[in-house]
N, C-alpha and C positions, 0 to 999 in steps of 0.2 A: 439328367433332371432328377433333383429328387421323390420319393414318393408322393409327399403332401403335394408337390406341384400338379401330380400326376392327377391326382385326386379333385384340385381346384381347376383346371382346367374345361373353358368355356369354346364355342363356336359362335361366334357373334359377327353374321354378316359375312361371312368368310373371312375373318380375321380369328387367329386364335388367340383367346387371352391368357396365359398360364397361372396367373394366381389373380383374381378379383377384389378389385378396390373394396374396401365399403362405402357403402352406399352416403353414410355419416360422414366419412373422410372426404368423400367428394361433394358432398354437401356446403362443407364448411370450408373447402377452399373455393366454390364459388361465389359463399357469401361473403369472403373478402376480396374480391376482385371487378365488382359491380362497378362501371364505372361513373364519375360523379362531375359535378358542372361546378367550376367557379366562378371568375368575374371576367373570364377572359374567355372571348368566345372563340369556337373551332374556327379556323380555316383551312384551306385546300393547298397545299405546297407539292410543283409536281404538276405533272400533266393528268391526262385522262387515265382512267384504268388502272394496271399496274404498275406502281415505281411513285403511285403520288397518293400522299398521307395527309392526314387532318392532323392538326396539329395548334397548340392554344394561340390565338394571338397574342405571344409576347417573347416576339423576339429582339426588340428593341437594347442594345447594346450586348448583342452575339454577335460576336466575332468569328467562329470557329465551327466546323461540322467535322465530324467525325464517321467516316460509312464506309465499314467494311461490308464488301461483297460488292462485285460490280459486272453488271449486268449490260446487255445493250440497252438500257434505257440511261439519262441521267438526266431527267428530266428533275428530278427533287432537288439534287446541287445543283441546276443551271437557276433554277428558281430561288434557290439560296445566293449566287454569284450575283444574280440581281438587284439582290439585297446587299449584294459588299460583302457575303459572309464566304470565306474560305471553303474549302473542301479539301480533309484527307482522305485520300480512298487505298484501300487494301484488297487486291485478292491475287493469290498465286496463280490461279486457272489461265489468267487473261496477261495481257502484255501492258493495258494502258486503259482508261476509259476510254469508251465509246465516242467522246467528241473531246476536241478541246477547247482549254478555256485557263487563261491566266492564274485563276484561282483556285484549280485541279492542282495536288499536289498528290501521286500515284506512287505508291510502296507495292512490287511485287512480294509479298505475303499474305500469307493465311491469319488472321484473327485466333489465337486458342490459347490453352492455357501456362506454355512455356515459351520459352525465346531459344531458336535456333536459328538455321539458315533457310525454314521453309514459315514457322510462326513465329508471332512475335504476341508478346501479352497487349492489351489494354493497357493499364499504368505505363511500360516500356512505351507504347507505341504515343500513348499524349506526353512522356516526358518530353521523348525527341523534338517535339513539334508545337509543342504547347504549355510549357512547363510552368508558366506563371497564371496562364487564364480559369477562371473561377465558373464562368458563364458559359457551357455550348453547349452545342447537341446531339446527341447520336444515335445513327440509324443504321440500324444492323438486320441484316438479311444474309445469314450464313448457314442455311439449310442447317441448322439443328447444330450446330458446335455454340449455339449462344449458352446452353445451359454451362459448358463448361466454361465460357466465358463469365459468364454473371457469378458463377460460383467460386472462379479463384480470384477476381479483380478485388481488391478490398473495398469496404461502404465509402470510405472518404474521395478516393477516386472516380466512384458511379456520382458524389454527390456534387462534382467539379461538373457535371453534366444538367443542365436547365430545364431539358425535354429529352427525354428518351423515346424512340420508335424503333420496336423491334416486332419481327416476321417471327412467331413461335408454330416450331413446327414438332410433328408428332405430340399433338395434344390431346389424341384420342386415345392415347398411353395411359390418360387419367381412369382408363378402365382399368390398370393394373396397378396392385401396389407399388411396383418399382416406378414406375412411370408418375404416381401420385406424389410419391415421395419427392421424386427429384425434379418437376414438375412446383410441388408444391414449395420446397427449399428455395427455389430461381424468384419464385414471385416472395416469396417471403420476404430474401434479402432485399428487393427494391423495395415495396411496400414499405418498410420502414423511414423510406424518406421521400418516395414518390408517389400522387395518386394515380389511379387510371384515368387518363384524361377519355380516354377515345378506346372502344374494339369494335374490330367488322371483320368478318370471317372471307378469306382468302378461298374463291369458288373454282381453287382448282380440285377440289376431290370432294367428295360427300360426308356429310357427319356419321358418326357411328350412333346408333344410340344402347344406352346401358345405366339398369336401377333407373331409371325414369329420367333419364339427363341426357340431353342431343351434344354430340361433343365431335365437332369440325376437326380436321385434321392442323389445320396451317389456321392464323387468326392473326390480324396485325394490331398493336395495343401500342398506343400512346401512354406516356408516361409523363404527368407535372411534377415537378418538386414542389414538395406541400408549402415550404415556407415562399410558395409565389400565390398564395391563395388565401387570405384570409378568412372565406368563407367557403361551402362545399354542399351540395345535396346529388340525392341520387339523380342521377342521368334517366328519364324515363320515356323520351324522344327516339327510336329505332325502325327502318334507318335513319341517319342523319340528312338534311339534305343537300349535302356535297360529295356523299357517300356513294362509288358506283362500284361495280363488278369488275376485280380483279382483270376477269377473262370474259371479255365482252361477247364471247362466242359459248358462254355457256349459262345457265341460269344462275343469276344471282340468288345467293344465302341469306336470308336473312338471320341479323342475329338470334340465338336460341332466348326464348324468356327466362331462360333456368341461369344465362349468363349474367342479368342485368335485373336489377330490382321492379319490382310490382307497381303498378303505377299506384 
């Protein structure tokens, strides 16, 4: 470590921080990420608890989901199969989803940023399977490889996607500048063609706080493409009322005010 690190080095909460955001820097990347209400109202896709997201009502001619990371729940695709919408699912860990269902189509791979015989990219993985459709959606819950996913997929590729829903984890990183920066880079690149439709903090672990900002570890964010929205204002409603705790066995988070604009 070099000296200046040595030098900025924090104790916060039992975590250590080795070089400290500024305060300005994390300022300004929460006030782009407030999330906002169009003309299409949340809904619930997904069961109880963990594994089910709000999401805009408008999925009316989606054909396609996309959900790396697979879990013993799949309660979010079976609700999508009900709708007639497909499902590709990826992850290396496991052998197959959790139940079947005609519409389950299972790639044992990892979600990341190159193609071998363990991952396969983004682009790669909706050529194979999807290579003409314009409209879907994707829900990505891969402990922490989304950053590098978001960051090498190219924009035209993310903008083939309707609704995005991703699980961001280590966001209490935004106490550090590295963590800000690349943190900050991930949201940048969608923000350019998507709002935040939806966030609600993920109560498996406690928020940190730092420079006056409460900042959750894990946070699930919905994502609209702007051009399904004519109009927008801030979201000022928290929680939502479809919105429940992740882990019903522990106290629900509610959103921080420092995430989501002033009423």
């Amino acid at each position: 470590m070099k000296p200046r690190e040595f030098i900025n080095k924090y104790l916060l909460g039992g975590r250590r921080i080795v070089k400290g955001a500024p305060k300005a820097g994390i300022a300004c990347f929460l006030g782009g990420v407030f999330p906002v209400s169009g003309e299409h109202a949340l809904i619930r896709i997904g069961g109880d608890y963990d594994g089910g997201y709000l999401v805009p009502d408008d999925l009316v001619g989606i054909k396609t989901c996309f959900s790396p990371g697979v879990s013993n729940n799949a309660g979010f695709e079976e609700a999508l199969a009900a709708r007639g919408i497909r499902s590709f699912m990826a992850d290396y860990s496991v052998e197959g989803p959790p139940v079947q269902n005609p519409l389950f189509h299972f790639e044992k791979k990892y979600l990341g940023s190159r193609n071998d015989e363990i991952l396969t990219t983004l682009p790669a993985w909706v050529e194979r399977n999807a290579p003409d459709e314009k409209d879907m959606v994707l829900q990505m819950d891969i402990e922490g490889a989304e950053y590098a996913v978001l960051l090498s997929t190219p924009p035209e590729v993310l903008r083939r996607f309707r609704i995005i829903i991703i699980e961001f984890h280590g966001l209490d990183s935004l106490a550090e500048t590295r963590g800000l920066e690349l943190i900050g880079m991930s949201f940048e690149k969608l923000l350019m063609d998507f709002d935040v439709a939806h966030a609600h903090v993920n109560n498996c672990s406690e928020a940190i706080s730092y420079a006056g900002f409460d900042l959750p570890s894990v946070m699930e964010f919905t994502f609209h493409r702007k051009d399904r929205s004519r109009s927008r204002k801030p979201t000022l409603r928290f929680p939502h009322p479809l919105d429940q705790a992740c882990d019903p066995a522990r106290k629900d988070i509610r959103l921080p005010a420092c995430w989501h604009a002033s009423p």
